[in-house]
Each structure stands twice: as structure tokens, then as C-alpha cells.
C-alpha positions in Angstrom: 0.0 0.0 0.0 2.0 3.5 -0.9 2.3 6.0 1.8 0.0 8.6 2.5 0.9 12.0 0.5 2.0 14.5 3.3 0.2 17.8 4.1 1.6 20.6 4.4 0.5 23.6 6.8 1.6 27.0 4.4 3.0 29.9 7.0 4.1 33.5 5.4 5.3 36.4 6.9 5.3 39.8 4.8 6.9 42.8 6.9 4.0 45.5 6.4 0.1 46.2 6.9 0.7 47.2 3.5 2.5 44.1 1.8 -0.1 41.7 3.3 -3.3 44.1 1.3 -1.4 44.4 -1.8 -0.2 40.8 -2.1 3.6 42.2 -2.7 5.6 39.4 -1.3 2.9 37.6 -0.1 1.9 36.4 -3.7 5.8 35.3 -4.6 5.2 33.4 -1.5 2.7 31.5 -1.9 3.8 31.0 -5.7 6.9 29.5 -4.2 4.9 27.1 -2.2 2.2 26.1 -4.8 5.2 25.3 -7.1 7.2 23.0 -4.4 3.8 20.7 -3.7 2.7 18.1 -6.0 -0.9 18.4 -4.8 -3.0 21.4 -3.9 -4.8 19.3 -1.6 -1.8 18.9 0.8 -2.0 22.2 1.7 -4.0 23.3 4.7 -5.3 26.3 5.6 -2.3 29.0 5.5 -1.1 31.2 8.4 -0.2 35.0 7.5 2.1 37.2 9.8 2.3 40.9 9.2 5.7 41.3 11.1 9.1 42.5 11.5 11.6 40.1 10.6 13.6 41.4 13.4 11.0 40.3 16.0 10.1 37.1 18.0 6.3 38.1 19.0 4.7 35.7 16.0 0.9 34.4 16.8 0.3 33.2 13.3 3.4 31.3 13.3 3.0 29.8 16.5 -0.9 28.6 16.1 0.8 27.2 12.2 3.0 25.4 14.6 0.3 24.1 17.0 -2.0 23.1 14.0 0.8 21.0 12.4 1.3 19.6 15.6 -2.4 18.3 16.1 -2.6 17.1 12.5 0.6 15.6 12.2 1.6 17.8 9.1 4.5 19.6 8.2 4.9 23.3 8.8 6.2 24.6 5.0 7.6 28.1 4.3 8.5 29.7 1.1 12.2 31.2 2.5 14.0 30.4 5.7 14.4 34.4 6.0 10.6 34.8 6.2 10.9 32.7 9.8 13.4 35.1 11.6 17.1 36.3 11.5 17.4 35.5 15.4 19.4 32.0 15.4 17.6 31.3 19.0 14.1 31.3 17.2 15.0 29.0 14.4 17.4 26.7 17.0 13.5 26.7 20.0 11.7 25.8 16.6 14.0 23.0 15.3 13.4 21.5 18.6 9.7 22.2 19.0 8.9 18.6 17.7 7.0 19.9 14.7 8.7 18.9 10.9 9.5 21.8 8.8 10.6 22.7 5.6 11.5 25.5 3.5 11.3 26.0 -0.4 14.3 27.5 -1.0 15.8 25.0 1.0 13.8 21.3 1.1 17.3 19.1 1.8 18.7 21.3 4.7 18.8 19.0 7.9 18.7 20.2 11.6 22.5 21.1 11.1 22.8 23.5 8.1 19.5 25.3 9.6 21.0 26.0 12.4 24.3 27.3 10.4 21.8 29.1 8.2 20.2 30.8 10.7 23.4 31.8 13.1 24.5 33.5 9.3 21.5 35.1 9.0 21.5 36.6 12.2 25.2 37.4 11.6 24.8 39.3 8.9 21.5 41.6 10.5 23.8 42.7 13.2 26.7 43.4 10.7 24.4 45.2 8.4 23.3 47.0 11.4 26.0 48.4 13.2 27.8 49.2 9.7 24.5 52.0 9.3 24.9 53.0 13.1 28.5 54.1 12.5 27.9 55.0 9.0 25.7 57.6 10.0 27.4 58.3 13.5 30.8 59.2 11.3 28.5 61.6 8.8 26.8 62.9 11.5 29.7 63.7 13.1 31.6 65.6 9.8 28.5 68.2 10.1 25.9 66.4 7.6 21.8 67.1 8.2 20.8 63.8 8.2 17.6 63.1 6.6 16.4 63.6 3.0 19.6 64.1 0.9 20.2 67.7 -0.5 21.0 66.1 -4.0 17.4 64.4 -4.2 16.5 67.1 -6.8 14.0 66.6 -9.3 16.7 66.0 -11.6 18.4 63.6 -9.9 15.4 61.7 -9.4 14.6 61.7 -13.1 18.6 60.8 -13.8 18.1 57.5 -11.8 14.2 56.6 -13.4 16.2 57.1 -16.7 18.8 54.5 -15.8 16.8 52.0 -14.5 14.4 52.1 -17.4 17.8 51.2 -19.6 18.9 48.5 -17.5 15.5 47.2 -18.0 15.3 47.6 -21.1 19.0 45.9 -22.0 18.1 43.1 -19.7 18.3 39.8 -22.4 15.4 37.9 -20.3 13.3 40.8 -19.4 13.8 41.3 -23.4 12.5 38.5 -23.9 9.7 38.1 -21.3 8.5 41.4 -23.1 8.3 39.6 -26.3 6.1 36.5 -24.6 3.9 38.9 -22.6 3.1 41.0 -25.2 1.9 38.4 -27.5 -0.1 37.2 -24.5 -1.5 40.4 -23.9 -2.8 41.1 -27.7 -4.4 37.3 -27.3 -6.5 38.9 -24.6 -4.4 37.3 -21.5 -5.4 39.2 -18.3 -2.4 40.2 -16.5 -2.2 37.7 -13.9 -2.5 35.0 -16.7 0.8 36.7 -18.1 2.5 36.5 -15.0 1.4 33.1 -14.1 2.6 31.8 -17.8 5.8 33.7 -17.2 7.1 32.3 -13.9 5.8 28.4 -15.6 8.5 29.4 -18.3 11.3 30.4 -15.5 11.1 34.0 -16.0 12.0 36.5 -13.4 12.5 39.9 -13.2 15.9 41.9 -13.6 15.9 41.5 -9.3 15.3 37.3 -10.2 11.7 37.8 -8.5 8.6 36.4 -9.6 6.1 38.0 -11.6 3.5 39.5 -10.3 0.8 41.5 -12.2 2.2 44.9 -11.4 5.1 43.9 -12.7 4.0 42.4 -16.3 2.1 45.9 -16.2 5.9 47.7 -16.3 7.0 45.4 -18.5 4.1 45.7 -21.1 4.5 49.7 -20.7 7.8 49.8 -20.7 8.0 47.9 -24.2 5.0 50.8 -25.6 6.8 53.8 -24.2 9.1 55.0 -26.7 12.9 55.2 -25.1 13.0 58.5 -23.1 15.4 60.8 -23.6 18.3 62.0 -21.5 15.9 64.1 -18.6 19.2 65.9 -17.5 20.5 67.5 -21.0 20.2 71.2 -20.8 18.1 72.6 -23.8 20.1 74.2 -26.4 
């Protein structure tokens, strides 16, 4: 007789009020998951946190846990990240008893976790005190801190300009364009586009998934004719 499929108890964590209405980050989640089981109907009912990675306080995470726990199912999350960058959270969930697993890392025993998570936290505290004495040091050579005094309107229009071009020269997004715009004239509604997109191993210039707002810049960024330099001086 072949063994039971296992389920799978789907827990995400996006960092904002705002993330969790939109669907930023939460939908690349949940893509991530849908793509790493075989069968929807493994998947139980889903937790959402709307938290700081940088804090321990999760309810969601901890009723996922005690739901996994009561149906003997494993507790599966997109990223490792999207758990916590404290080590001592990821070591007191290791040994809570309850099976986990993460996408972006289905092979990693209780060992490389544990390294995984002790880097993680590593490199949150270096990250951190790095800005602390960044800004401490310009702080201390007389510099307002707060918005920058170059943040002109020109300046802001110089950067749009540049990132537009790097889009633009980017050979996958080039050719993402292509697809998407074909799917677009066949009447494809934008989250059919993205869907078909990331099912052909697309991903945008960052190597995210696509989400409808972002086939949306794509498919405008392929009708808008190349802008012109927003920083020449008129002759």
C-alpha cells in the first residue's frame, strides 16, 4: 500500500500592513509554495504574519506550529528568512517537535538550519552596526541627516532614466516582453501573463517572480518609446 501524501501547513510572513493588502511578497510566497507541492490538496489552511523580521512576538506562526502539531503535518515556508534572522528562534523551533521545511531550501537537515540561521542573524547585526557608524561618522563631519540635498527633481529623473535602460537591455526581461506582449494582444489578463511567465522560468531583472504589477511595467515599458536623456540642458 504507498504511503499517504503528506500535508503541508503553508505559513508567510510579509513585513507591512501594506504588503499583506497588496499581495507584494505575499503572492511570490505563496507562488513558491504552490510550485514546491505536487498536490494542492496537501495544503492546509495557510497562516499570514504581518511582522518585523527582526521580532520574536509571531501568533500566526505559533498557532501554524500548533496546528501541524495536532494534525501531524508539516509546517512549510517559502524562505527560511521569512521565519526570523534571530538564530535562537530557528534553534527553539528546530526542537519544538514539529517537521518543517523550506522551499528555497527542502534538503537542509537540523544542522545546516541551524548554520543558516546563526549566518542570518550574523549578517542583520553586521548590516546593522555598519549604518549605526555610517551615520554616527557623517553625522559627526556636520551632515543634516535626513532627506539628501541632492534628491533634486533632476536627480530623481537621472536614476528613473537609468533604471528604465537597464530594463530595457536586460536579455530575459527582453525576452519576457516579447512572450507577454503576445499574451497580452491574445487577450491574457495580467495575472495570466505573470502566471505563464514564472511556468517558463522567468524572473525579473531582481530574479523575483512575476506579479501583475510587474508584467504591467513590463508591457508599458515595451509601448513607451525610449525616453530621452531628462538631465540635458536645452540648447
Amino acid at each position: 500500500m504507498a504511503a499517504p501524501f503528506p500535508t503541508y501547513v503553508p505559513y508567510f510572513r510579509v513585513s507591512t500592513a501594506r504588503q499583506g493588502q497588496s499581495g507584494l511578497g505575499l503572492e511570490a510566497q505563496q507562488a513558491a509554495v504552490r510550485a514546491f507541492v505536487q498536490d494542492p490538496a496537501q495544503l492546509l489552511p495557510e497562516y499570514v504574519e504581518i511582522e518585523s523580521g527582526k521580532k520574536n512576538q509571531r501568533p500566526q506562526l505559533l498557532a501554524a506550529i500548533a496546528e501541524a502539531r495536532r494534525v501531524g503535518a508539516t509546517l512549510l515556508i517559502a524562505k527560511l528568512d521569512r521565519l526570523s534572522r534571530n538564530a535562537g528562534f530557528i534553534f527553539a523551533l528546530r526542537d519544538s517537535g514539529v517537521a518543517f521545511v523550506c522551499c528555497d531550501m527542502p534538503d537542509a537537515n537540523t544542522l545546516t538550519v541551524g548554520l543558516f540561521a546563526v549566518i542570518a542573524q550574523h549578517e542583520r547585526e553586521t548590516i546593522s552596526k555598519r549604518t549605526k557608524e555610517a551615520l554616527t561618522a557623517k553625522k559627526a563631519r556636520g551632515a543634516k541627516l535626513g532627506t539628501p540635498a541632492n534628491l533634486t527633481p533632476a536627480a530623481i529623473a537621472k536614476s528613473r532614466h537609468v533604471r528604465q535602460a537597464n530594463a530595457r537591455e536586460n536579455l530575459q526581461n527582453q525576452q519576457a516582453t516579447r512572450l507577454g506582449g503576445l499574451l497580452h494582444a491574445q487577450g491574457h489578463t495580467l495575472q495570466q501573463i505573470a502566471q505563464e511567465l514564472n511556468q517558463g522560468g522567468y524572473r525579473t531583472r531582481r530574479g523575483k517572480l512575476f506579479l501583475p504589477m510587474s508584467v504591467q511595467r513590463l508591457l508599458q515599458r515595451a509601448s513607451a518609446p525610449p525616453p530621452s536623456e531628462p538631465f540635458a540642458q536645452p540648447i
